[in-house]
C-alpha positions, 0 to 999 in steps of 0.5 A: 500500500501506498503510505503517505508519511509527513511532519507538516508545519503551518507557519502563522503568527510567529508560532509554528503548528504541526500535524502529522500525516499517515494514511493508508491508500484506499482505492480510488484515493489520491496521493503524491506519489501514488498511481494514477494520484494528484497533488490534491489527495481527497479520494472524491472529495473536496480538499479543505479551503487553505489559510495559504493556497498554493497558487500555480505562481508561488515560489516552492521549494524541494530540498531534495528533487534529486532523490526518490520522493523529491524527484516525483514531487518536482515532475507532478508539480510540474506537470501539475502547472507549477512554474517557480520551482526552486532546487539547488543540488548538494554542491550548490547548497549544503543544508548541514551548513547554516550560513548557506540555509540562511543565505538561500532562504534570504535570496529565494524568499520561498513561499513553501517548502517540500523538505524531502532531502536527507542522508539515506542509506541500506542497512549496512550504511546505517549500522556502520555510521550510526553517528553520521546518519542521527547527526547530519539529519537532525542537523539539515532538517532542523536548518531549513525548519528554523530558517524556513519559520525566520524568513516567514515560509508559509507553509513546509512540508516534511517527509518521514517515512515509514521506518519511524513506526515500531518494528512490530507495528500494527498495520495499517500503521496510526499516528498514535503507534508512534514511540509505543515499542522499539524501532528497527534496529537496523535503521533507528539513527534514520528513524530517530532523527525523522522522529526529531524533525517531525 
């Protein structure tokens, strides 16, 4: 099944508000990502009126558009009408380095913001750099959040993934299975920072 899994901060009034995101797909409903889905998600119905659409014309930005989840996201919205997309690729823009997010943010003023960028790796990857994995994801994602809320982002979006759920969760997987029993192992310096950002 298709999981949409996603830490979505609302930027108004000087005080960020988060929600957090777990759907299982249901047949005939549409999510990012997804077969045959939109940017909408909604399964038929109506998405609820927005305190900041998200005009075809807004500047958005992907940290990330070079991975698996950024890429798809950048390709929809494209094909969707977006027409100011911003990217910047690792050599351009380190997101571990503040100085840069906050250099980025105050030239490109985006408007929102897909943060699907992070430090990613196999099992392998995870169990022999444990410290590099929990350390550059806290660092990045915490850099574009702060920056994103300082610089007065409307609205940012977050991506987790399913790997912050127990190792024995439930399924279909719920917001409040959260932290109730042990993470995988294998990759818990991943999950645990996914947590963090979330």
């Amino acid at each position: 099944p298709c999981t949409l899994h996603a830490g979505f901060q609302a930027f108004g009034g000087g005080k960020p508000v988060s929600k957090r995101v777990s759907r299982p797909r249901k047949p005939g409903s549409r999510h990012v990502g997804c077969r045959g889905g939109g940017l909408q998600g909604g399964g038929g119905r109506r998405p609820k009126e927005s305190r900041y659409p998200m005009r075809r014309d807004a500047r958005i930005y992907i940290a990330g558009h070079t991975g698996l989840v950024g890429s798809a996201l950048h390709r929809k919205m494209a094909q969707a009408g977006y027409t100011r997309l911003i990217t910047r690729s690792h050599s351009r823009l380190d997101l571990t380095r503040q100085s840069e997010v906050e250099g980025f943010f105050q030239g490109e003023r985006p408007e929102f913001v897909f943060l699907a960028a992070a430090k990613v790796g196999g099992i392998m990857a995870n169990s022999t750099y444990p410290a590099e994995f929990i350390y550059q994801n806290l660092i990045l994602q915490t850099h574009v959040i702060h920056t994103a809320w300082k610089t007065g982002v409307k609205r940012l979006l977050f991506l987790g993934s399913s790997c912050i759920y127990p190792r024995d969760c439930p399924q279909p997987m719920k917001e409040t299975d959260l932290l109730t029993s042990p993470l995988e192992p294998t990759n818990e310096p991943y999950a645990v920072s996914k947590i963090a950002g979330i």
